[in-house]
C-alpha positions, 0 to 999 in steps of 0.5 A, a space after each residue: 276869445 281873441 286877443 283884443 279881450 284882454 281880461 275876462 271883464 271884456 271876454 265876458 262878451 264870449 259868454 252872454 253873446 252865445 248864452 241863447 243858443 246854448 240848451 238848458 244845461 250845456 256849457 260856454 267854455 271861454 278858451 282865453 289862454 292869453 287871458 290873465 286878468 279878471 279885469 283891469 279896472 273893476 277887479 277887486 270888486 268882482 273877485 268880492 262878489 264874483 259871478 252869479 245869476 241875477 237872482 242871487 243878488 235881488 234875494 240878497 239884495 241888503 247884502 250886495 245892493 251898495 256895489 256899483 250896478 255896472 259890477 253886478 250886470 257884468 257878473 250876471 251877464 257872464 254867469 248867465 240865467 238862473 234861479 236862487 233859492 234864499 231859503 236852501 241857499 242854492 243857485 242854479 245857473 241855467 249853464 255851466 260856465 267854464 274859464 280856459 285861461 292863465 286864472 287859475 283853478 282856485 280863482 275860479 272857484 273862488 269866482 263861482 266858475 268852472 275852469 279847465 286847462 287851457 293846454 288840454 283844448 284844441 279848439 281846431 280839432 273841437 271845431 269839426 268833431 262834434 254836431 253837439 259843440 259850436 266853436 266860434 273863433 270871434 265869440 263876442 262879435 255876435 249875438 246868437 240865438 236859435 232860429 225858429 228851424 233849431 238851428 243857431 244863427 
């Protein structure tokens, strides 16, 4: 993610943005070395609930349902698409969902996210070495999705 994405409240875009044209089951890495902040503004909040799929809150809705919708939007949208069994108290996001920046690994634990070293990605050689990975230098600038042919667009 660029620069201007200054917390992963604004970064988010570099997920929900790629989300549809990722396959069941692959992975959105946010490569964010400069990233250190969950979010400026809505922070504290965020890192009560953290970052799950929308089903999680609608089946806990009496648990959750007096945060602010903006805060559980932003949380679904980062953690993308799912499903949530109440009665075995299991989520299961459609992607993995990984954070490449200065949060630390047990932030993102604590936050429901992957994490991975940011030191040990090089986006330059990621971008031509692999038809099954798609490095987007502006992530959050586009929407994208698969064309009707299979290819992302």
């Amino acid at each position: 993610m660029p620069r201007m994405y200054e917390d992963l409240w604004t970064a988010a875009k570099g997920m929900y943005k790629v989300e549809p044209a990722v396959a069941d089951g692959g992975e959105v890495i946010i490569y964010a070395p400069h990233l250190s902040a969950v979010s400026y503004t809505h922070g504290e909040l965020i890192e009560k609930i953290g970052y799950h799929v929308r089903d999680y809150f609608l089946e806990q809705w009496d648990t959750f349902q007096q945060f602010p919708g903006g805060i559980l939007a932003h949380s679904t949208h980062l953690r993308g698409l799912g499903h949530y069994d109440p009665v075995h108290k299991k989520e299961t996001p459609r992607i993995r969902v990984t954070l490449a920046s200065q949060i630390p690994r047990e932030k993102c634990r604590e936050l429901n996210l992957d994490y991975a070293d940011p030191s040990t990605i090089d986006p330059v050689y990621w971008k031509g070495s692999n038809d099954d990975w798609l490095v987007i230098p502006k992530a959050g600038e586009t929407l994208f999705r698969v064309s009707s042919n299979g290819s992302r667009s």
